[in-house]
Gaussian input, Z-matrix of N, CA and C with variables (Angstrom, degrees):
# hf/3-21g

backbone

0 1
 N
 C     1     B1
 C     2     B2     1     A1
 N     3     B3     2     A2     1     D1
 C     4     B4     3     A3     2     D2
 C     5     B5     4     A4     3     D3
 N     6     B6     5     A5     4     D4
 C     7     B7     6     A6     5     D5
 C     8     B8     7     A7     6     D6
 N     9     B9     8     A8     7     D7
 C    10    B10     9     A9     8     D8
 C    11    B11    10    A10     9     D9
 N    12    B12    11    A11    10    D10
 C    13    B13    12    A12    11    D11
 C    14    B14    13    A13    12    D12
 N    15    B15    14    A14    13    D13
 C    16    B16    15    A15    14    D14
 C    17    B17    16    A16    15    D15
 N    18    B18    17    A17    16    D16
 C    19    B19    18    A18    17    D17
 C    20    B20    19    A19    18    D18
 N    21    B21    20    A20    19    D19
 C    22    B22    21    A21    20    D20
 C    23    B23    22    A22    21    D21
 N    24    B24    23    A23    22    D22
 C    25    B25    24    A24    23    D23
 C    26    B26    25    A25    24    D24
 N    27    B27    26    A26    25    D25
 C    28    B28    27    A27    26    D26
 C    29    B29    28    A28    27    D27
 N    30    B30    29    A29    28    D28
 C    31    B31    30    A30    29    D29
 C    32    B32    31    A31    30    D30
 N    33    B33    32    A32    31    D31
 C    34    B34    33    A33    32    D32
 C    35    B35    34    A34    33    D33
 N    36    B36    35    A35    34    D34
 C    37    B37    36    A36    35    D35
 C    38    B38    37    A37    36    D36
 N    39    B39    38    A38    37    D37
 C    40    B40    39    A39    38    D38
 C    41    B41    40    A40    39    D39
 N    42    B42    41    A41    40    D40
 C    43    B43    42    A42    41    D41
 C    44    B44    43    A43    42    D42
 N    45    B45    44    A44    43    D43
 C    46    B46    45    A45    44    D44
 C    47    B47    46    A46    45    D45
 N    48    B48    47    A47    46    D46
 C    49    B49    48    A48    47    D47
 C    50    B50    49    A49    48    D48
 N    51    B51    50    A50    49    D49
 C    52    B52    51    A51    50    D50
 C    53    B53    52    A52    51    D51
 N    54    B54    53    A53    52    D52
 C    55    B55    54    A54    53    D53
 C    56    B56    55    A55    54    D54
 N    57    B57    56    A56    55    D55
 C    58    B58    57    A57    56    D56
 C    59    B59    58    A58    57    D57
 N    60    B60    59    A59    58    D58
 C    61    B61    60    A60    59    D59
 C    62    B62    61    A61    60    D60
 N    63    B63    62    A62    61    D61
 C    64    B64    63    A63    62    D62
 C    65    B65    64    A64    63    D63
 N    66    B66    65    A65    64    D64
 C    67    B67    66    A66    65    D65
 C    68    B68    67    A67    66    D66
 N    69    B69    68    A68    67    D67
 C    70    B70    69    A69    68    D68
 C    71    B71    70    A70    69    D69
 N    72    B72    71    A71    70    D70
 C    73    B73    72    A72    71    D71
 C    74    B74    73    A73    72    D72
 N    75    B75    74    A74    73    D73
 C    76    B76    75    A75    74    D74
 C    77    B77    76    A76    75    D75
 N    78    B78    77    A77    76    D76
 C    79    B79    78    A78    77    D77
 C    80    B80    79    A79    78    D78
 N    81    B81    80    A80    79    D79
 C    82    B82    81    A81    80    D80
 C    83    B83    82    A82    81    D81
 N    84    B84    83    A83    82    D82
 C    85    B85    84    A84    83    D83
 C    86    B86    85    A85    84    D84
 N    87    B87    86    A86    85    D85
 C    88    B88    87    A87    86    D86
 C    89    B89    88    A88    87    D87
 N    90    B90    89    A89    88    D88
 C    91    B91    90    A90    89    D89
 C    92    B92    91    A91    90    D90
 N    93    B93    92    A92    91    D91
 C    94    B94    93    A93    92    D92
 C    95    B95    94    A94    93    D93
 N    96    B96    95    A95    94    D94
 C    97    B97    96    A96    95    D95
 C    98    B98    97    A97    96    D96
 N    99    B99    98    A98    97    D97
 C   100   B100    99    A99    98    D98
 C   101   B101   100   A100    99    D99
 N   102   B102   101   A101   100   D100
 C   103   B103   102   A102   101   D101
 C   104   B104   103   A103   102   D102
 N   105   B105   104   A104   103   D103
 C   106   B106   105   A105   104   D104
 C   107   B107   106   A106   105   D105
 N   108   B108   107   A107   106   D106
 C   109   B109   108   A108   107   D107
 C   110   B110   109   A109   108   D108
 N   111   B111   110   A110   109   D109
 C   112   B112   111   A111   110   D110
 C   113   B113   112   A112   111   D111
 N   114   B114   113   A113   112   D112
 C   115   B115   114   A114   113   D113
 C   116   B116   115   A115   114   D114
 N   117   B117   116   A116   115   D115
 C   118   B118   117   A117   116   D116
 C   119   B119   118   A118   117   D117
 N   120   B120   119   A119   118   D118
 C   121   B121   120   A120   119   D119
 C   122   B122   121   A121   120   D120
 N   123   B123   122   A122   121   D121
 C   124   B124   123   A123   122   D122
 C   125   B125   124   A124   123   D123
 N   126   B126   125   A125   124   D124
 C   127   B127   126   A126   125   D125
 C   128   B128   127   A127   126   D126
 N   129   B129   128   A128   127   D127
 C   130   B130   129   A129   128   D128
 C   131   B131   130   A130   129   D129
 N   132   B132   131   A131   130   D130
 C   133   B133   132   A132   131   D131
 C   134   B134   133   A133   132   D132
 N   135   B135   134   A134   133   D133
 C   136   B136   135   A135   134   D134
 C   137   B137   136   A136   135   D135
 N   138   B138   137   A137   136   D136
 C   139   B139   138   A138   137   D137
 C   140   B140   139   A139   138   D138
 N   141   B141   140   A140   139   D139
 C   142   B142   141   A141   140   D140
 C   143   B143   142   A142   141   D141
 N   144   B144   143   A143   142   D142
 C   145   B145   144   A144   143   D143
 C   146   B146   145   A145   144   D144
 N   147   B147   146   A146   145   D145
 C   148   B148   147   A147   146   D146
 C   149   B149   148   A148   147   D147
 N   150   B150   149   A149   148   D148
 C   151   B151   150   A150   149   D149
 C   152   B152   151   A151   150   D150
 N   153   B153   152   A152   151   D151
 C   154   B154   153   A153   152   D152
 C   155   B155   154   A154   153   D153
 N   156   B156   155   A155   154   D154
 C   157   B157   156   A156   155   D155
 C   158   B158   157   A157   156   D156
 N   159   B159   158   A158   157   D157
 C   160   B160   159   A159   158   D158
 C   161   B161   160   A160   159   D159
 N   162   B162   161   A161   160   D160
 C   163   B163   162   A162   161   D161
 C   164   B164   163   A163   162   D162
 N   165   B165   164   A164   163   D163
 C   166   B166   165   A165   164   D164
 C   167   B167   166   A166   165   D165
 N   168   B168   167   A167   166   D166
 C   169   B169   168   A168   167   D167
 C   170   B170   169   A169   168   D168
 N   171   B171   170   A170   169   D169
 C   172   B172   171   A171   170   D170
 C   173   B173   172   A172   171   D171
 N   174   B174   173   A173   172   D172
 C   175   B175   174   A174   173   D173
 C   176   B176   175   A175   174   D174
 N   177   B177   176   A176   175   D175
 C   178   B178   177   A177   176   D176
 C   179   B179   178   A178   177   D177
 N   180   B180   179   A179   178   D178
 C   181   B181   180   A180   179   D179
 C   182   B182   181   A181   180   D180
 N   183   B183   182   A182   181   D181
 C   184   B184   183   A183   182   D182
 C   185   B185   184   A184   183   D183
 N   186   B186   185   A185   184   D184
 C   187   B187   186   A186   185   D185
 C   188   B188   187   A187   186   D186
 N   189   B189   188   A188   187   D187
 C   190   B190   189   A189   188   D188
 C   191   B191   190   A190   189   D189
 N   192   B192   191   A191   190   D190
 C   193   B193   192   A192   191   D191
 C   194   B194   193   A193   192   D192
 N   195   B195   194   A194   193   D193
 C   196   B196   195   A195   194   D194
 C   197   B197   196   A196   195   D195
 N   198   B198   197   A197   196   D196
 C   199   B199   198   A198   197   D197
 C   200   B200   199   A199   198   D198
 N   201   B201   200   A200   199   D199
 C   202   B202   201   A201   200   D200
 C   203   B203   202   A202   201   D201
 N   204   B204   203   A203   202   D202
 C   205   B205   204   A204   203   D203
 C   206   B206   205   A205   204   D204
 N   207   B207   206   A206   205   D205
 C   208   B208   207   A207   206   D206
 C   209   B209   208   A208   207   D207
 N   210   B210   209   A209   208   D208
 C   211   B211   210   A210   209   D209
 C   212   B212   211   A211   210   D210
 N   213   B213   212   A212   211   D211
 C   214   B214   213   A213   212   D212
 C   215   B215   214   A214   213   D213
 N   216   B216   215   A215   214   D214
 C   217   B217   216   A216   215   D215
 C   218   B218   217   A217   216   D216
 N   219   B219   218   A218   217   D217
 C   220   B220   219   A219   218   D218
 C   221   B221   220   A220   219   D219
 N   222   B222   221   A221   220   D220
 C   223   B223   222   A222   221   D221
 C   224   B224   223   A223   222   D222
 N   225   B225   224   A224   223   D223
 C   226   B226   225   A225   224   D224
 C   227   B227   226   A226   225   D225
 N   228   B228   227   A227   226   D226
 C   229   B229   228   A228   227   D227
 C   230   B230   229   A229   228   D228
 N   231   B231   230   A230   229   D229
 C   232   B232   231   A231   230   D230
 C   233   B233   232   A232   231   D231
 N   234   B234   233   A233   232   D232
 C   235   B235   234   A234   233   D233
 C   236   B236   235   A235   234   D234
 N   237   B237   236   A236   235   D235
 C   238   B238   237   A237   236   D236
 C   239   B239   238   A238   237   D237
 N   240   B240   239   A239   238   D238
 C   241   B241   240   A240   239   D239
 C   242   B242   241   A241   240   D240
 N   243   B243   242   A242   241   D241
 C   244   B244   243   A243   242   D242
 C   245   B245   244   A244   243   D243
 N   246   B246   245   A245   244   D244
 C   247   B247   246   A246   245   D245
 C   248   B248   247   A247   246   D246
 N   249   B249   248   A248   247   D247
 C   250   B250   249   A249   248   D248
 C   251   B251   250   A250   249   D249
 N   252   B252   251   A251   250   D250
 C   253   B253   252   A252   251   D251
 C   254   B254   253   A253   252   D252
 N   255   B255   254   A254   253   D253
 C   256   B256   255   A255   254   D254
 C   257   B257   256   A256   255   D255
 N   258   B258   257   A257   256   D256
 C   259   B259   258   A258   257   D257
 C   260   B260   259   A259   258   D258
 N   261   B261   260   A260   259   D259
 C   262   B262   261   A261   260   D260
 C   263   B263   262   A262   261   D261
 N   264   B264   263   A263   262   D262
 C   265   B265   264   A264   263   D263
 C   266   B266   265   A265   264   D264
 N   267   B267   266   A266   265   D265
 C   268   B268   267   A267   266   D266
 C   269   B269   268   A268   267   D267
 N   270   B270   269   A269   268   D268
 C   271   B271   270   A270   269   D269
 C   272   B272   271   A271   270   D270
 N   273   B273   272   A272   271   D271
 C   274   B274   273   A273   272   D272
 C   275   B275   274   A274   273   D273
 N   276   B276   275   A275   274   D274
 C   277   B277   276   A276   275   D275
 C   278   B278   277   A277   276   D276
 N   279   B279   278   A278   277   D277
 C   280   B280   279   A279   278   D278
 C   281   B281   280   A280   279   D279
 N   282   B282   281   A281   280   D280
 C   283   B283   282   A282   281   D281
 C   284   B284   283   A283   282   D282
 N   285   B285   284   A284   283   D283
 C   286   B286   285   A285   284   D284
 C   287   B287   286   A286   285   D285

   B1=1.4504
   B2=1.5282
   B3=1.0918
   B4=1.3257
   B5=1.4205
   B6=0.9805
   B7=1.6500
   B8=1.4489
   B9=1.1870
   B10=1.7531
   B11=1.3485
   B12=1.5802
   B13=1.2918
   B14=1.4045
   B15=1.2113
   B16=2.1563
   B17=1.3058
   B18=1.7727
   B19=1.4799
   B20=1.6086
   B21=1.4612
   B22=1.5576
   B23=1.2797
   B24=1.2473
   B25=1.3799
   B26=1.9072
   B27=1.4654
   B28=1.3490
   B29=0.9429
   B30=1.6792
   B31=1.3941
   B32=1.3731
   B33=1.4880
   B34=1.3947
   B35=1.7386
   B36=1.0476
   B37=1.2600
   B38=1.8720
   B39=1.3478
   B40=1.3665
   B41=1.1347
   B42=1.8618
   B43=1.6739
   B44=1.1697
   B45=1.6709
   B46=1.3586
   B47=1.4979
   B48=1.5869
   B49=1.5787
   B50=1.8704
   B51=1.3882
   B52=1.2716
   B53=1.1598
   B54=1.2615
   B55=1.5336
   B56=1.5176
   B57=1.1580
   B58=1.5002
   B59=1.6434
   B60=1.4377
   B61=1.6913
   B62=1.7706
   B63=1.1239
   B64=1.7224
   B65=1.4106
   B66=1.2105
   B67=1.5409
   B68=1.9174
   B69=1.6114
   B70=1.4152
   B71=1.5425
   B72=1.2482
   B73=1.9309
   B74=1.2869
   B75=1.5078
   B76=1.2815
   B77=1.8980
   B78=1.6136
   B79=1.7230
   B80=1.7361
   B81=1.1938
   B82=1.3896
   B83=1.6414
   B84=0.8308
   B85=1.3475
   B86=1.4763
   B87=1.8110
   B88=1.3158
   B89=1.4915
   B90=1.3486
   B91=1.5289
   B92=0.8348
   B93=1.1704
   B94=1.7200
   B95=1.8776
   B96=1.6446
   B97=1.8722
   B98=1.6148
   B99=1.4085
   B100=1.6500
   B101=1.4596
   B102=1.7583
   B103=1.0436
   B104=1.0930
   B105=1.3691
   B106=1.4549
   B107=2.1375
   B108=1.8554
   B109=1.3533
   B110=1.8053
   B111=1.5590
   B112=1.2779
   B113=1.3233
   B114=1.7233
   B115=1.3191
   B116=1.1973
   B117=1.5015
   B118=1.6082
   B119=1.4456
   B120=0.7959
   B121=2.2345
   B122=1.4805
   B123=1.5089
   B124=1.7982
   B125=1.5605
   B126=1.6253
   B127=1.0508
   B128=1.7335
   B129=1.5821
   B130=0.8962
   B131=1.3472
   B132=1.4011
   B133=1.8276
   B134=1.6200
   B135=1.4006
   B136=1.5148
   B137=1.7033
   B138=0.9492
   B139=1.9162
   B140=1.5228
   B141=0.9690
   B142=1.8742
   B143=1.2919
   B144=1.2919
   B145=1.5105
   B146=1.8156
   B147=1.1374
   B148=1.7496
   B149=1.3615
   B150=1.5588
   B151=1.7293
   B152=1.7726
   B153=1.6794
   B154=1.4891
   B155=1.3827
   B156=1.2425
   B157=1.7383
   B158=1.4302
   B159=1.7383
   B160=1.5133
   B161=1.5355
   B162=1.4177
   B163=1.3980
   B164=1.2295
   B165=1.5060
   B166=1.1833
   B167=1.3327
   B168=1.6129
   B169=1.5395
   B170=1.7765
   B171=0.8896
   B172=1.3286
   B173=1.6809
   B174=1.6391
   B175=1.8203
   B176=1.3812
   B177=1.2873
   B178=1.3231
   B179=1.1536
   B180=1.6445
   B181=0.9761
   B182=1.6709
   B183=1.1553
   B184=1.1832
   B185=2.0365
   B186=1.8731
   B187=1.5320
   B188=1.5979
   B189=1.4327
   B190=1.3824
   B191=1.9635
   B192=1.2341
   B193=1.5421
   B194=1.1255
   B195=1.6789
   B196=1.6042
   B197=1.2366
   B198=1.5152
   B199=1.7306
   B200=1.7502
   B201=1.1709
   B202=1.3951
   B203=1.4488
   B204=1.5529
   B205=1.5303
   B206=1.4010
   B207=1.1657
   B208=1.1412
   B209=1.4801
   B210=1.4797
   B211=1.2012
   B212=1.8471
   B213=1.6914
   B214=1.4264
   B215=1.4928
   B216=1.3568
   B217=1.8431
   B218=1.5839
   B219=1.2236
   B220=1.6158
   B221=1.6333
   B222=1.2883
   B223=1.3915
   B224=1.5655
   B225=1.4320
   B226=1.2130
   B227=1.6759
   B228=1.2345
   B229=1.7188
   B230=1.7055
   B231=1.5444
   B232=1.3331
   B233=2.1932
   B234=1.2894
   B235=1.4359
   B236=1.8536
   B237=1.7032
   B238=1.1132
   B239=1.5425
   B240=0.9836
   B241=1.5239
   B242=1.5552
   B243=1.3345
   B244=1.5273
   B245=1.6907
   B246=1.1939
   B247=1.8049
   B248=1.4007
   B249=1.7686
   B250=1.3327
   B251=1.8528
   B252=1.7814
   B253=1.4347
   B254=2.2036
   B255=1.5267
   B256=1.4506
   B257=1.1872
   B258=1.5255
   B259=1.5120
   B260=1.6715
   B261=0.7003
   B262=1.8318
   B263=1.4626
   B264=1.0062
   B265=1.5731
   B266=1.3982
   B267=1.0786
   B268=1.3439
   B269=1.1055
   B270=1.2954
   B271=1.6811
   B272=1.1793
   B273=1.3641
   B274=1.4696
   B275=1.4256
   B276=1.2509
   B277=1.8660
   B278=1.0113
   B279=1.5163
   B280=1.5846
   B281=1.8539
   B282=1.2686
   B283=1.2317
   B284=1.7177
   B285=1.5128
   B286=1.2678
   B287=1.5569
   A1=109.15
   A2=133.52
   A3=150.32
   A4=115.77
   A5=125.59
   A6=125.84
   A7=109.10
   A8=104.99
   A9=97.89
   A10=120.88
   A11=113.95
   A12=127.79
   A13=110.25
   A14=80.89
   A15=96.09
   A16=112.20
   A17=109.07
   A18=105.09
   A19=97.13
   A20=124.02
   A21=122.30
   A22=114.04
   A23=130.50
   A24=124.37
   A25=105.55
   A26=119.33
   A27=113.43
   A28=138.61
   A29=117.33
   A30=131.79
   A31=98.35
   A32=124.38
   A33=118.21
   A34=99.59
   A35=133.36
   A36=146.90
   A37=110.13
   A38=111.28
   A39=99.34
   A40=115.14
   A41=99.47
   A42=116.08
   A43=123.65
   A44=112.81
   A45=131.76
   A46=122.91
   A47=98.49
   A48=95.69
   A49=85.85
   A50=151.12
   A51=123.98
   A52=90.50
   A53=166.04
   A54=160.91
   A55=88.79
   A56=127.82
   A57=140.79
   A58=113.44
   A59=97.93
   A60=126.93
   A61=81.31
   A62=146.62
   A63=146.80
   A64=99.32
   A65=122.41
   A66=97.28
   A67=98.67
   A68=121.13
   A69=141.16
   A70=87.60
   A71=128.58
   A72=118.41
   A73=95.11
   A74=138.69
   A75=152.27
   A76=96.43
   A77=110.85
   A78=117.94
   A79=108.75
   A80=100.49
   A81=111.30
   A82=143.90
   A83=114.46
   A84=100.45
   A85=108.61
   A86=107.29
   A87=114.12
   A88=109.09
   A89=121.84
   A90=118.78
   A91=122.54
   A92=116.77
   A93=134.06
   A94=112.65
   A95=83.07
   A96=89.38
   A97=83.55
   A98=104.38
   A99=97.73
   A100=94.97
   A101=94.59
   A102=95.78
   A103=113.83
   A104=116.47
   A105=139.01
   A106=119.32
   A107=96.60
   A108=86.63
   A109=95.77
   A110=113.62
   A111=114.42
   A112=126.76
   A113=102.92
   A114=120.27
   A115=103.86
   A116=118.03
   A117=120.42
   A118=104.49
   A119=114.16
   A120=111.35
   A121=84.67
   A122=109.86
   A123=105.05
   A124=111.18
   A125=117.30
   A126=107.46
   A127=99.75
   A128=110.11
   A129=121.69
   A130=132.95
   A131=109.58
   A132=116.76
   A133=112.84
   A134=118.93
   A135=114.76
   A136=104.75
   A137=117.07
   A138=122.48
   A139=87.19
   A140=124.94
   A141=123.71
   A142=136.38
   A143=89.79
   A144=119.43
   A145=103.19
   A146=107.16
   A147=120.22
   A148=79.67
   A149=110.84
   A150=101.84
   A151=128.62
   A152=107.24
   A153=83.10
   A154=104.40
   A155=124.40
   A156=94.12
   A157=80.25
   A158=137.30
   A159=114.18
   A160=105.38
   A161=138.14
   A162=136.33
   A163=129.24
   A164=126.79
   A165=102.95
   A166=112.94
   A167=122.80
   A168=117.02
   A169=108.11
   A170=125.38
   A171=131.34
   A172=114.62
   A173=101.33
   A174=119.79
   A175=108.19
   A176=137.64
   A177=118.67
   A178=129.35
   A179=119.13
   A180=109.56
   A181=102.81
   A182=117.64
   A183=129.11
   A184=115.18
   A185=88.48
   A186=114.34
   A187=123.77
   A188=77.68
   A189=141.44
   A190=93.19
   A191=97.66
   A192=110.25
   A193=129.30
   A194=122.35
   A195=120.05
   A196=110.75
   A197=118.19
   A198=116.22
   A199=97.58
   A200=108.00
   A201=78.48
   A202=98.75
   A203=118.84
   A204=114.15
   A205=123.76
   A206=128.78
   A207=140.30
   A208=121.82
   A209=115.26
   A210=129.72
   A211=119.81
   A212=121.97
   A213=123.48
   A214=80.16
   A215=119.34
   A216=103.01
   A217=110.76
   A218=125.82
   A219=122.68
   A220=120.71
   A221=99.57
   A222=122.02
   A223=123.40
   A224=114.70
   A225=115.19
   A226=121.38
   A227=87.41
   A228=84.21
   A229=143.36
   A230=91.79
   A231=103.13
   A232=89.68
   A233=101.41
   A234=119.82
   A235=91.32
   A236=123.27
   A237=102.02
   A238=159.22
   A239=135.34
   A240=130.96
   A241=116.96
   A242=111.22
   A243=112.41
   A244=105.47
   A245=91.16
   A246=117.27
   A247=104.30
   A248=136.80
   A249=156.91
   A250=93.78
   A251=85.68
   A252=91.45
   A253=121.57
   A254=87.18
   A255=96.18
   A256=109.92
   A257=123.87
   A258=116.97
   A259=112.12
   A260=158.59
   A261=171.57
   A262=110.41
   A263=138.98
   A264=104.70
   A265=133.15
   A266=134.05
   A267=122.70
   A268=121.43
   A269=115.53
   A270=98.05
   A271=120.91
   A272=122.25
   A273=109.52
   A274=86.14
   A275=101.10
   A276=125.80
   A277=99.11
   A278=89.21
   A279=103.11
   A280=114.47
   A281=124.79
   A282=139.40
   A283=92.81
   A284=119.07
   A285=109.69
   A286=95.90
   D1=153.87
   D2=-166.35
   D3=-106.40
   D4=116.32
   D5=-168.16
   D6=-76.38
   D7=168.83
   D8=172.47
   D9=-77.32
   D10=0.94
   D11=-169.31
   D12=-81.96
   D13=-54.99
   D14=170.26
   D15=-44.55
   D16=-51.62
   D17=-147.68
   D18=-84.21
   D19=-18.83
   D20=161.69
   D21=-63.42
   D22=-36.41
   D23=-172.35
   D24=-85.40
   D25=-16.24
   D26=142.59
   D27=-48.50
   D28=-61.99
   D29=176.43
   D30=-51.37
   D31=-76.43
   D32=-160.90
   D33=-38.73
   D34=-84.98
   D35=174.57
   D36=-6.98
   D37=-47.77
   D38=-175.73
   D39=-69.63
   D40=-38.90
   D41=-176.01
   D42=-41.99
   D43=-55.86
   D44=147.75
   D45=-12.92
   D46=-64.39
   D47=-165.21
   D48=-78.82
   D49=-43.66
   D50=-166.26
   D51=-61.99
   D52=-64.11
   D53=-129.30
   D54=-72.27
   D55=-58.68
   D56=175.35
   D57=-26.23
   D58=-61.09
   D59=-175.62
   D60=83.69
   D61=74.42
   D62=143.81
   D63=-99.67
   D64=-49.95
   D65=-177.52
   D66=70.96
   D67=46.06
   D68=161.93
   D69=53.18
   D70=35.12
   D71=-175.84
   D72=-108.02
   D73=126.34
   D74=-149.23
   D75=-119.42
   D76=59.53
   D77=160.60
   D78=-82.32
   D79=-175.78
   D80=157.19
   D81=-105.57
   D82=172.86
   D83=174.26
   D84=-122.28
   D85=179.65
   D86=-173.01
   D87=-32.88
   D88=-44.69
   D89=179.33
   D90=-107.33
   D91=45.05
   D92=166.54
   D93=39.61
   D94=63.38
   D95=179.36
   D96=-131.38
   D97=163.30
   D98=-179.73
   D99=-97.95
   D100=163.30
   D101=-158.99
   D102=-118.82
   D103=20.23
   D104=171.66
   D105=-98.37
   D106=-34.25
   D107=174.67
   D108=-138.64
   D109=8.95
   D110=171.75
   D111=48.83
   D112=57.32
   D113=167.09
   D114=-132.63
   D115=-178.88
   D116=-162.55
   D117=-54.83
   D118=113.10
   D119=168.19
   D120=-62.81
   D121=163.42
   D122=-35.15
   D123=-74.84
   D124=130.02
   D125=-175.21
   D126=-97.19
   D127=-166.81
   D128=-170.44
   D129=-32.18
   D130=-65.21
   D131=157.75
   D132=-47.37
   D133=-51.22
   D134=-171.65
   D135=-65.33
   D136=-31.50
   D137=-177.46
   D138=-64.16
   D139=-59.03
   D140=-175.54
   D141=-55.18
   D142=-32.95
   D143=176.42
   D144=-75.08
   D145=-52.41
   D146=-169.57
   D147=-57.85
   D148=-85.55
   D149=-157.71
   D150=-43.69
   D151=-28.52
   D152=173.24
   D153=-92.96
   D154=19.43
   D155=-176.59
   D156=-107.03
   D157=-15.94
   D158=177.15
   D159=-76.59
   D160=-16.38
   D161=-166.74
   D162=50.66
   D163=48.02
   D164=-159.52
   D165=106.26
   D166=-64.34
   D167=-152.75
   D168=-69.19
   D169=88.20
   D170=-154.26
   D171=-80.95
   D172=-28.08
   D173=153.91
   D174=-71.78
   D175=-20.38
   D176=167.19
   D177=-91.59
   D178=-12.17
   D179=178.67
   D180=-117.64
   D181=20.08
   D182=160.51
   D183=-71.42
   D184=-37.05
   D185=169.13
   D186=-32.02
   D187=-73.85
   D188=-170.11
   D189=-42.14
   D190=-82.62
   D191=167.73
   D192=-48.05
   D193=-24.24
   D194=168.51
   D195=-84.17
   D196=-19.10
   D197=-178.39
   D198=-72.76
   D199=-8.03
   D200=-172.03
   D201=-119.92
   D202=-25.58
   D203=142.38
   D204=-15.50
   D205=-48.99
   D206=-177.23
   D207=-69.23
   D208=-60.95
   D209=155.31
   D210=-38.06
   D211=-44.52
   D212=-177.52
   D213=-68.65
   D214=-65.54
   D215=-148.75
   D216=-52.41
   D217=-35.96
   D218=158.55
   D219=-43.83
   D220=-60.21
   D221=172.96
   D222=-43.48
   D223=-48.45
   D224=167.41
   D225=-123.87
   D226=78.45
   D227=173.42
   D228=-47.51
   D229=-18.63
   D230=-151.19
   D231=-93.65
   D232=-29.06
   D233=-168.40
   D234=-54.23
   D235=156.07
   D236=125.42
   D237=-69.14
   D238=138.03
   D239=168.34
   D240=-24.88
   D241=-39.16
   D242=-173.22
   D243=-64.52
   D244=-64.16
   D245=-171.39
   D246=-47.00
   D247=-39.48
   D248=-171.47
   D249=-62.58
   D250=-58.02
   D251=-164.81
   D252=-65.21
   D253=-23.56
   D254=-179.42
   D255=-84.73
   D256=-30.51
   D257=171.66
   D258=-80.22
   D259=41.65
   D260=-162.83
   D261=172.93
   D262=-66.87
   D263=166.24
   D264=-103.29
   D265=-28.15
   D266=175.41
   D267=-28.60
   D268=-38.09
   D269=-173.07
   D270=-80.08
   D271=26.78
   D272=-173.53
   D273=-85.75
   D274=175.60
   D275=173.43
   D276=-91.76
   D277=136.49
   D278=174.52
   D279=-81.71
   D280=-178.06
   D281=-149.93
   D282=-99.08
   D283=119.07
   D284=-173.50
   D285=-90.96

């Protein structure tokens, strides 16, 4: 059973995201934090999301991730390059 605690900390949470306008969709924002639960994009859901909607295509969404590689390193100047680069691609899987 679900406490009333839970089901407030739902509500608040959806409310949020309509106030948001995300509509629960885990993008980024200008500073590449998501903007649905506002942790490093891509966080957890968005990494999940990328891989099944790339299927497999592991050059496209390898793509995919430098176009926007590109965009954080503009985006955050102040960040290092390394740190930019480990939060946006590293996590892909490597090639078994």
């Amino acid at each position: 059973m679900v406490g009333p605690w839970a089901r407030w900390e739902r509500h608040v949470a959806r409310r949020r995201a309509r106030e948001r306008g995300t509509d629960g969709q885990h993008v980024p924002t200008e500073t590449y934090a998501c903007r649905e639960c506002e942790h490093d994009w891509p966080c957890a859901p968005a990494r999940l999301s990328l891989l099944i909607g790339f299927d497999g295509d592991r050059v496209g969404l390898m793509m995919y991730l430098a176009a926007h590689l590109a965009r954080a390193l503009e985006a955050l100047p102040d960040r290092h390059p390394a740190l930019v680069v480990g939060q946006i691609i590293y996590w892909v899987p490597r090639r078994r």
